[in-house]
C-alpha positions in Angstrom: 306.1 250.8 172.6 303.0 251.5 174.6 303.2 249.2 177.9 299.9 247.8 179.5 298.4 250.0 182.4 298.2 248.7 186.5 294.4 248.0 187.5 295.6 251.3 189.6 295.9 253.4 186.6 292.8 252.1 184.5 290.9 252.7 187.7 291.9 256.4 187.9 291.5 256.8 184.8 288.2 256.3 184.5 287.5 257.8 188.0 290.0 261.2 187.7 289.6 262.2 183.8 290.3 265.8 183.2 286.2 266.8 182.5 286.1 271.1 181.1 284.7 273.4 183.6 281.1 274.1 182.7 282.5 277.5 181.4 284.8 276.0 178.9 284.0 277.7 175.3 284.2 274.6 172.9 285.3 275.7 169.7 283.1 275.7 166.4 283.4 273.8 163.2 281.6 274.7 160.5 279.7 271.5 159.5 276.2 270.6 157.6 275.7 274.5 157.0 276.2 275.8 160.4 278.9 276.3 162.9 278.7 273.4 165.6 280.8 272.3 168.5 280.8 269.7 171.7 278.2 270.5 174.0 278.8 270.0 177.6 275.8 268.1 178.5 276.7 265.3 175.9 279.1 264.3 179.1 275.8 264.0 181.4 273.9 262.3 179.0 276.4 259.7 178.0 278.4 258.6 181.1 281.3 256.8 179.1 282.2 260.1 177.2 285.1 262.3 177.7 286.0 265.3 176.1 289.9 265.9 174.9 290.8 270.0 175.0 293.5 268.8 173.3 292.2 267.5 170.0 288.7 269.3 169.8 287.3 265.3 170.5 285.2 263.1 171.8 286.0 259.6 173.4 284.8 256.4 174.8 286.9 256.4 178.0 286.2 252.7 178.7 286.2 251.9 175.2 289.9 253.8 174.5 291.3 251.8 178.0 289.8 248.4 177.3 289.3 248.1 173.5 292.0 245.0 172.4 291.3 246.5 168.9 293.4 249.8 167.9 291.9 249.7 164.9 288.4 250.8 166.7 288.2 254.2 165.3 286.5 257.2 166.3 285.4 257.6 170.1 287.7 254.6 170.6 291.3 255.6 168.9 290.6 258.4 167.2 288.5 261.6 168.1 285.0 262.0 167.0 284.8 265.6 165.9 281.4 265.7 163.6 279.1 267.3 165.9 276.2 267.5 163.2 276.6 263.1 163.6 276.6 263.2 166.9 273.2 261.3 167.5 273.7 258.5 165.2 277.2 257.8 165.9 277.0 257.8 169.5 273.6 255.3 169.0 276.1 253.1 166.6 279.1 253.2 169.4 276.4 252.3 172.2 274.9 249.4 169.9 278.4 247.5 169.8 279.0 244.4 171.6 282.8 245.4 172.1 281.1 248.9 173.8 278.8 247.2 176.1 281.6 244.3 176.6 284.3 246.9 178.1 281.3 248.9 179.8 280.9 245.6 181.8 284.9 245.2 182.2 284.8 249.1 183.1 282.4 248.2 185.9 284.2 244.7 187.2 287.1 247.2 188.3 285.1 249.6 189.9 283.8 246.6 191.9 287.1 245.5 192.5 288.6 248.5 193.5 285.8 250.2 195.5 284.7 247.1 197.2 
């Protein structure tokens, strides 16, 4: 059974997640008729994302601590691994009132904890 993280452990968390050096080597899929992978500037340009070694994936952080739903899907429970759909599922995820609901929670603790 999974038991419910401290307000210590959400906060480092989200503060202290592993990130790749910028010299990690993502590895390449072959999808849409060319080899893709992650890119690491995807982690600049969207501050919620995180990047698993582990599973070749991408995350929601805030949205994989927070979400009350497991049935969320990818970025949330599940990797998101098509690179090529990058763009219009990461405008989807950002368009979601349970995203910008956690994103709002995510910041509450920050608040709490730094302040």
């Amino acid at each position: 059974a999974v038991r419910a993280l401290t307000i210590a452990q959400n906060y480092d968390l989200l503060k202290n997640y592993r990130k790749p050096p910028n010299s990690y080597v993502f590895s390449k899929q072959y999808l849409g008729g060319c080899n893709r992978s992650f890119w690491h500037v995807w982690l600049t340009e969207h501050p919620w994302m995180v990047y698993s070694e582990q599973v070749d994936g991408a995350f929601c952080i805030a949205c994989a601590i927070f979400s009350a739903h497991p049935t969320r899907g990818q970025l949330v429970t599940k990797p998101f691994r098509v690179w090529n759909k990058k763009s219009e599922k990461v405008q989807e995820h950002e368009k979601c009132l349970y995203h910008q609901s956690v994103l709002e929670q995510a910041d509450r603790l920050h608040q709490t904890v730094e302040h």
